[in-house]
N, C-alpha and C positions, 0 to 999 in steps of 0.2 A: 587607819587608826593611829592613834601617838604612836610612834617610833621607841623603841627600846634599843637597850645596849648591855652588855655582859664583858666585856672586856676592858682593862686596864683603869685609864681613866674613868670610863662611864661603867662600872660596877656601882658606885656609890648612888651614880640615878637611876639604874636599875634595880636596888634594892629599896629605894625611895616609891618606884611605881612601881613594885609587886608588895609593897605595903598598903598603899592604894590603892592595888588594888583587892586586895582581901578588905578593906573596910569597902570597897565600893558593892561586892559580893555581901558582905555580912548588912549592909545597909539595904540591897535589893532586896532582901530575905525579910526584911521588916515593911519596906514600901513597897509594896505589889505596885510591879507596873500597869496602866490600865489605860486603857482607850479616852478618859476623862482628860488623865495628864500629857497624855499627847494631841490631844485636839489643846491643850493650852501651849505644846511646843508651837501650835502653828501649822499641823495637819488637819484642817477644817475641809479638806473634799475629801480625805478618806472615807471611805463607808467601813464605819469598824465595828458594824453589826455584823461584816462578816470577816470572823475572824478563825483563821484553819490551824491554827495552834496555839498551844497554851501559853497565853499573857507573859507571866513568871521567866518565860525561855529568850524571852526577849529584854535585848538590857542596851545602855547606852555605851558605843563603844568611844567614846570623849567628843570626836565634832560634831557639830549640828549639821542640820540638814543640809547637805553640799557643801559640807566640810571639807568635803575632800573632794576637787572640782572635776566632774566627767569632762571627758574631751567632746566636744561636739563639733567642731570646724576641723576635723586631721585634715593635717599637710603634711606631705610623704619629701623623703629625698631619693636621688637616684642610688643602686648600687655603689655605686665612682662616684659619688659625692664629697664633698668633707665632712668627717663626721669623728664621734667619740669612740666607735662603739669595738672594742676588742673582740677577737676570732669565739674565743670564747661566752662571750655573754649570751644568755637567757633571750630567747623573742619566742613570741609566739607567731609562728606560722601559720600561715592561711593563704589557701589559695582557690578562688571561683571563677568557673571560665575561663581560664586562663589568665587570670589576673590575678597575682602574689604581692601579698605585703607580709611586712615584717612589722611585728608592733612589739619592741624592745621592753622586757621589762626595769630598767632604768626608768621608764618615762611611766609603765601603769604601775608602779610600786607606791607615786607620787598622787597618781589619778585612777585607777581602781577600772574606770570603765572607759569607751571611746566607742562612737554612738557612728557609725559608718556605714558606706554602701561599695560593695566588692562586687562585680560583675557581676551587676543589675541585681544585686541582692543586698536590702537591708541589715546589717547585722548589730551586735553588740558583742564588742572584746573585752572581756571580765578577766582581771585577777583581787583574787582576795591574797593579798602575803599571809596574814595570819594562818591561814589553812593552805599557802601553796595552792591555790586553784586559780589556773589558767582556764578559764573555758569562755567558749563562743555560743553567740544564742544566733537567729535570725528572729529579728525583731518583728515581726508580721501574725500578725492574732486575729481572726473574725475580720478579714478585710483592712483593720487598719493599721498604721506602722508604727510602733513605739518609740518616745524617746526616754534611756533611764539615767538615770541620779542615784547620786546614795546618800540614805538615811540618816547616817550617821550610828545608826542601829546595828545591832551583833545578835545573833543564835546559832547556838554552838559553834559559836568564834570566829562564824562564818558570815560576812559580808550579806546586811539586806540592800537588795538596790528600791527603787521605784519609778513606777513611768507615769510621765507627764502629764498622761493625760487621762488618769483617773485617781493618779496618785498611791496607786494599789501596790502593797509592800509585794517583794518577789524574792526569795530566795535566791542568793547566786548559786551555792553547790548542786542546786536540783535545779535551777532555770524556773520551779512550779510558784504561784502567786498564794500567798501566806492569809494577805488582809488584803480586806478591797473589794471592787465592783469585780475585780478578775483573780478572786479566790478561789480555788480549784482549778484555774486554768495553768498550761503548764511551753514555754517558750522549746523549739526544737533544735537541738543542739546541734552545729554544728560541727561535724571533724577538723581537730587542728592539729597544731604541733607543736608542742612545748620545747626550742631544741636551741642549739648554738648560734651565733650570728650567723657561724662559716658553714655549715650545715645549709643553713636558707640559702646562702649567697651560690652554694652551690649544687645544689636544686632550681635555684630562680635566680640566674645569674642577670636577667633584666628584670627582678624585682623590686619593688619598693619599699622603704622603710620610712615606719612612721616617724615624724622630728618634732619637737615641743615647741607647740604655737611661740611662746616666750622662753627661747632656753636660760633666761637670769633669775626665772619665779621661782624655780627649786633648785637643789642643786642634782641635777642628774649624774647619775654613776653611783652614787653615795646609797647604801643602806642602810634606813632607819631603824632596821631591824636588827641591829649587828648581832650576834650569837643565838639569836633566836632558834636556828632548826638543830643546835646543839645542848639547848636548854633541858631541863628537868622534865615539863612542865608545856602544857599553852599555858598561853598570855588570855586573860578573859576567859576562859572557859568552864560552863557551872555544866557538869553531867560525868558519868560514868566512864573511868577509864577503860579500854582494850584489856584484855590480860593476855600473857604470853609473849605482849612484845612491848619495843619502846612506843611509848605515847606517839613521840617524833618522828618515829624509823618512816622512813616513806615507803607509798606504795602506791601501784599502780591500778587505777578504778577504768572499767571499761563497760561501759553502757550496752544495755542492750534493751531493746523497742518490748513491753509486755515481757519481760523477764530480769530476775535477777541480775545484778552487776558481778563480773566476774574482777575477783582481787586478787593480787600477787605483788607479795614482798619487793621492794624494790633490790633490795640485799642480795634476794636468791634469783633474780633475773639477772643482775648484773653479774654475780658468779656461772650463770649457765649460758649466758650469752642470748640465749634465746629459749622459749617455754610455746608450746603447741598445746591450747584448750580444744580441741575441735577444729572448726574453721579457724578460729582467733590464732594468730600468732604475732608475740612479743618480740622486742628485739632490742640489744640495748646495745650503744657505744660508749666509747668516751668522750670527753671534749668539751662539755658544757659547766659553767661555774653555777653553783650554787647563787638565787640572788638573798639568802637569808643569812649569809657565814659571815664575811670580814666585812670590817665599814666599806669598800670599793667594791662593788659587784664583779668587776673584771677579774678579783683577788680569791676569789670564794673558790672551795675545793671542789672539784671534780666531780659534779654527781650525775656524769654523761645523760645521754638523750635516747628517748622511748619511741620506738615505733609501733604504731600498734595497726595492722590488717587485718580482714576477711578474704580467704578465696572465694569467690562469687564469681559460677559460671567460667573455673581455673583463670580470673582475672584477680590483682588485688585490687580490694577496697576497701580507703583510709577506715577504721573503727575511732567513733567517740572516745576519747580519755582521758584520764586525767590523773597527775602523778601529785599527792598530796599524802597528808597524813594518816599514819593510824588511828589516833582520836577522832578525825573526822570520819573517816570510813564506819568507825563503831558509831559516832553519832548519829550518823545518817541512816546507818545499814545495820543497826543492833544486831547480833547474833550472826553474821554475814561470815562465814569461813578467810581467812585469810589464808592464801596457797603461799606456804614455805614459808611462815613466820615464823 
């Protein structure tokens, strides 16, 4: 989505596009969005007879459809390669098989998704910056393999992607499909890791990291978001705030298969070091920047890195997670307990 700023110079266009965007809120509230005016965007193979939520929640977050361009050809570099990327920076972790990459958020803050195959597994590496959501899908439904796009579209501030080949809107913070021939169906997440460069590198010290087809198309390293997870407020956001805690305060969502996601403050894990649910245990360090704080992601404060396990059969095993906001957790998970807000 458009990039914002909150600091020094770009205060002035910051308060330029949160004027904008309350006219574009108070404008949606008069022009109901509708499946009419989006088949005139150019969505002519959606089936948007089948539509799994209410129209209204769905609003344009400024580009057009592949506004923001998925990766589809990644090209990896070696650990010892030459590259940009400080001890500290944000990547998402993944590893299948025995085959680890790094997918730097520098490079998905620019492009949102990266359409890949990880030891012999189709996947899709998603972040949404607006909501801090890092998460992996494996792309494989009823036999066939997806490829997704984004929309351009926003609900509840959160990234809708779409795949190619029925053009059915998907949810990124739940993976499940919204609009479309595959409404009601829902993509299986896989376990990643949201952590620091030096973290991967030392974990998967012959791993790969993903590098920008054209590294002169954006500028990598740079945050469009500058003060964003220090803001008042989301950016785009029409529903119900959280009470009890900051909108922004981050926190820690962890999935679980036919049950409730269990939630925990990120504040109070990182003061306890570690939090035992049951089988689940958290675990937090330091080390990792922020990629939503200072214009230079390498610069961003400190908001270490989350481990999340299951003992299974006194072995661990990685758990689904995801470290994002409070407003998102109430959006998605209404009434959902937050542990230690």
């Amino acid at each position: 989505m458009t990039g914002i700023g909150l600091n020094g110079p770009s205060r002035l266009a910051w308060l330029i596009v949160a004027a904008l965007t309350v006219l574009q809120v108070m404008w949606s509230a008069l022009a109901i969005a509708s499946p009419d005016e989006w088949k005139r965007e150019g969505w002519n193979k959606t089936d948007f007879t089948k539509l799994r939520v209410n129209a209204e929640e769905i609003i344009s977050g400024g580009p057009p459809k592949d506004g923001i361009p998925s990766i589809d050809d990644p090209a990896f570099e070696t650990i010892g390669a030459s590259h940009d990327l400080s001890p500290n920076e944000p990547v998402i972790g993944l590893e299948i098989g025995g085959d680890a990459r790094a997918y730097p958020l520098r490079i998905l803050t620019w492009h949102e998704i990266v359409n890949d195959q990880i030891g012999g597994v189709p996947v899709t590496v998603t972040y949404c910056p607006l909501c801090n959501a890092a998460i992996v899908f494996d792309r494989r439904l009823k036999g066939a393999v997806l490829d997704f796009g984004t929309t351009g579209k926003l609900r509840h501030s959160d990234l809708i992607m779409y795949d190619r080949q029925t053009e059915s809107w998907w949810q990124q913070f739940t993976g499940g499909a919204i609009v479309g021939a595959y409404a009601g169906q829902e993509l299986k997440v896989i376990p990643s890791r949201l952590e620091s460069f030096a973290d991967f590198t030392s974990r998967h010290p012959n791993g790969k990291i993903l590098a920008p087809n054209n590294p002169t198309s954006r500028d990598y390293g740079r945050n469009p978001y500058e003060g964003y997870d220090t803001s008042a407020a989301p950016f785009l956001f029409r529903g119900a705030l959280p009470k009890g805690i900051d909108p922004m305060a981050r926190v820690v969502i962890v999935r679980s298969v036919g049950a409730a996601p269990s939630i925990v403050s990120l504040q109070t894990l990182r003061e306890r070091g570690s939090i035992v649910l049951g089988d689940l245990t958290l675990r937090w360090k330091p080390g990792q920047a922020s990629a939503l704080d200072t214009d230079r992601i390498s610069e961003g404060r400190d908001v270490g890195t989350v481990e999340a396990y299951r003992m299974v059969a006194g072995t661990r095993q990685p758990a689904a997670y995801d470290v994002t906001f409070a407003f998102v957790a109430n959006a998605f998970h209404p009434g959902a307990e937050i542990d230690g807000r």
